[in-house]
C-alpha positions as CSV (number, residue, x, y, z in Angstrom):
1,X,-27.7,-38.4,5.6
2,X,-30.1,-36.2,3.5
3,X,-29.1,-32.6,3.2
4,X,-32.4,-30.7,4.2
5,X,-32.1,-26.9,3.8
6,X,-31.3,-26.4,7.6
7,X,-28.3,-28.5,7.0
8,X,-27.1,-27.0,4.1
9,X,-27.3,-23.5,5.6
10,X,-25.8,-24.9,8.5
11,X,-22.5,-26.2,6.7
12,X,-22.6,-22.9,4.5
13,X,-22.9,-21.1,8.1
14,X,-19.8,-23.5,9.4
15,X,-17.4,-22.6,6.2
16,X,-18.1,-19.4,6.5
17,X,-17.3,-18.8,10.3
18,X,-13.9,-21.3,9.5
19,X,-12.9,-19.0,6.3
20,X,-13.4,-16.2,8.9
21,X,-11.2,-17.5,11.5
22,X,-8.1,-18.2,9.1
23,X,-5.1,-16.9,11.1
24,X,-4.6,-13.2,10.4
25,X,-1.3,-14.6,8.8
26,X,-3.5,-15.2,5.7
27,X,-5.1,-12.1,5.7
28,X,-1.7,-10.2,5.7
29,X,-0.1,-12.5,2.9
30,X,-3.4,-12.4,0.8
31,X,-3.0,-8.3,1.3
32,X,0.5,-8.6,0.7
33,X,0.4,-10.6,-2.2
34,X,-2.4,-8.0,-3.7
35,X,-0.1,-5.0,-3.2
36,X,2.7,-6.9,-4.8
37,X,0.9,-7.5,-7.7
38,X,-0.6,-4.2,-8.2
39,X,2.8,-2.2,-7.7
40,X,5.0,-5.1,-9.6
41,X,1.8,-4.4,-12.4
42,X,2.3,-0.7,-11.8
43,X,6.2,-0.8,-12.5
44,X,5.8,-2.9,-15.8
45,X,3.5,-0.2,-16.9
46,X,5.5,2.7,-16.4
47,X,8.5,0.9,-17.9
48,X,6.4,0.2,-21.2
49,X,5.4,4.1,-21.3
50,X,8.7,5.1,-20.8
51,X,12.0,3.2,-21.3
52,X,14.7,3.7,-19.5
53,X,16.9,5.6,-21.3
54,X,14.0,7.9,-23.3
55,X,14.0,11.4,-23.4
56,X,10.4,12.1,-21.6
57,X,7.4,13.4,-23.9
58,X,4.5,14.7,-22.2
59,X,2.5,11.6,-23.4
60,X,5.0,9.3,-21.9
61,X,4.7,11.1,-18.5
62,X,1.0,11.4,-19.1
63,X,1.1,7.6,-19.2
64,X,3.5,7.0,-16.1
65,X,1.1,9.2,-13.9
66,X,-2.1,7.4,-15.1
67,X,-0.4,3.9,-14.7
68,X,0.5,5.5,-11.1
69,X,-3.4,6.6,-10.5
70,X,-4.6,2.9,-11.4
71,X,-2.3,1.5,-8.7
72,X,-3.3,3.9,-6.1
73,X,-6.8,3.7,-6.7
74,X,-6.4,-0.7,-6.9
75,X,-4.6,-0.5,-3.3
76,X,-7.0,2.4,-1.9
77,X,-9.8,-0.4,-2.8
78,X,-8.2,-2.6,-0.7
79,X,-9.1,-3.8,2.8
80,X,-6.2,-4.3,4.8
81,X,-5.7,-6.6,7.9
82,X,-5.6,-4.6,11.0
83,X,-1.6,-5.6,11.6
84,X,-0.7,-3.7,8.2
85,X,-3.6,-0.8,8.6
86,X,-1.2,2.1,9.4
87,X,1.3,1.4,6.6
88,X,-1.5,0.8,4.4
89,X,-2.5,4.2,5.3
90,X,0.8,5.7,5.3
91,X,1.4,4.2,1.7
92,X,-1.7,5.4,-0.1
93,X,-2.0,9.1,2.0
94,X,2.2,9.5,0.5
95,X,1.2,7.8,-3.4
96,X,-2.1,9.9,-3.6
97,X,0.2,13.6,-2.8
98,X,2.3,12.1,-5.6
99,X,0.2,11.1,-7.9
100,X,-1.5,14.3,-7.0
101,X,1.0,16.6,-7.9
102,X,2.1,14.8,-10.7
103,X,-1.3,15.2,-12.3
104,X,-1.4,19.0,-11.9
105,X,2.3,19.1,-13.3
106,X,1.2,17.1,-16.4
107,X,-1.8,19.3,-16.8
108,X,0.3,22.8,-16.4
109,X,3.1,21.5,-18.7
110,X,0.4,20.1,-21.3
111,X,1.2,23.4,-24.1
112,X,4.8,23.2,-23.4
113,X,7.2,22.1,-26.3
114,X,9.1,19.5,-26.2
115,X,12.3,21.4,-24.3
116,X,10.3,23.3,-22.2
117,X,8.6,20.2,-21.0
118,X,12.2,19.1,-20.5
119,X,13.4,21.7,-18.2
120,X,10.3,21.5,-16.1
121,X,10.3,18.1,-15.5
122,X,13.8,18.7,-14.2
123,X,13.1,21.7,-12.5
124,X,10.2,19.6,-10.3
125,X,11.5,19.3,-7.5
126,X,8.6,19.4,-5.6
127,X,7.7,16.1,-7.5
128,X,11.1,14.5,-6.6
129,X,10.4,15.1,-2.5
130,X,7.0,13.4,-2.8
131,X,9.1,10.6,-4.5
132,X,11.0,10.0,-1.7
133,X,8.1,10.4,0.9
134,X,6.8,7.0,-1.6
135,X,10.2,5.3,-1.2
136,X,9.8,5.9,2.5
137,X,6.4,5.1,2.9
138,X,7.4,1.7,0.7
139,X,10.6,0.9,3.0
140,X,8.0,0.9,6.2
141,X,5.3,-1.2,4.6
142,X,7.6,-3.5,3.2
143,X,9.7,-4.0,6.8
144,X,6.1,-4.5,8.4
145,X,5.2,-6.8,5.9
146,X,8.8,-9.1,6.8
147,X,8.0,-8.1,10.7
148,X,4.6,-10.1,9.8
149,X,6.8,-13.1,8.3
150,X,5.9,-11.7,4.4
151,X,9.0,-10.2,3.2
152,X,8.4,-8.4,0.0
153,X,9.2,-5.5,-2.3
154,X,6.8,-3.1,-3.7
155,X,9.5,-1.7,-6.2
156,X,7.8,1.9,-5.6
């Protein structure tokens, strides 16, 4: 058989409409593995700018809340399948308020010594809340993600 253009662009049409019509079971574990990655990247990251353990330094939280912006912008970019699109939204709407106000804390505590940094950061509780709308926002993507038979942690 010799491959004449028409053919070619016919298998390349074919492969193309077959890669389109994997079951939406890949689309969700391809999304799922790409969050996974990004927030299991995102938690290394913050670990490496701040031990457990440390005292923070207004570097070290400068570091944790740009390691947090890189994750949210990597998931913001991307597409999920339509059976994860609400959590999806729900995840990045609750990370971008935290990463949000965890910027403008960074940038009001930036001429702050080292204990006055301390006792705002501890004094944040505004910061804290946001946390736990994350951890929430986590808990339902991950328990849609197992509903969708891709059991997971984000470890956000």
């Amino acid at each position: 058989m010799r491959l004449t253009p028409t053919r070619i662009a016919t298998v390349g049409l074919l492969a193309t409409v077959l890669a389109a019509c994997g079951g939406s079971g890949d689309l969700v574990a391809e999304y799922v593995t790409a969050t996974s990655a990004i927030t299991e990247q995102m938690t290394r990251d913050a670990f490496a700018a701040l031990p457990p353990g440390a005292a923070p330094t207004h570097d070290q939280i400068t570091a944790v809340v740009t390691v947090r912006r890189r994750a949210l912008d990597a998931i913001s970019d991307l597409t999920p399948p339509a059976d994860m699109a609400p959590e999806h939204l729900a995840l990045i709407t609750a990370m971008e308020e935290f990463v949000t106000a965890s910027e403008s804390f960074v940038a009001a505590a930036a001429d702050l010594d080292a204990a006055a940094f301390l006792a705002a950061l501890e004094a944040s509780t505004d910061i804290d809340v946001l946390a736990d709308v994350v951890s929430n926002a986590c808990t339902a993507w991950e328990s849609r993600a197992a509903d969708l038979g891709q059991p997971v942690e984000l470890g956000c």
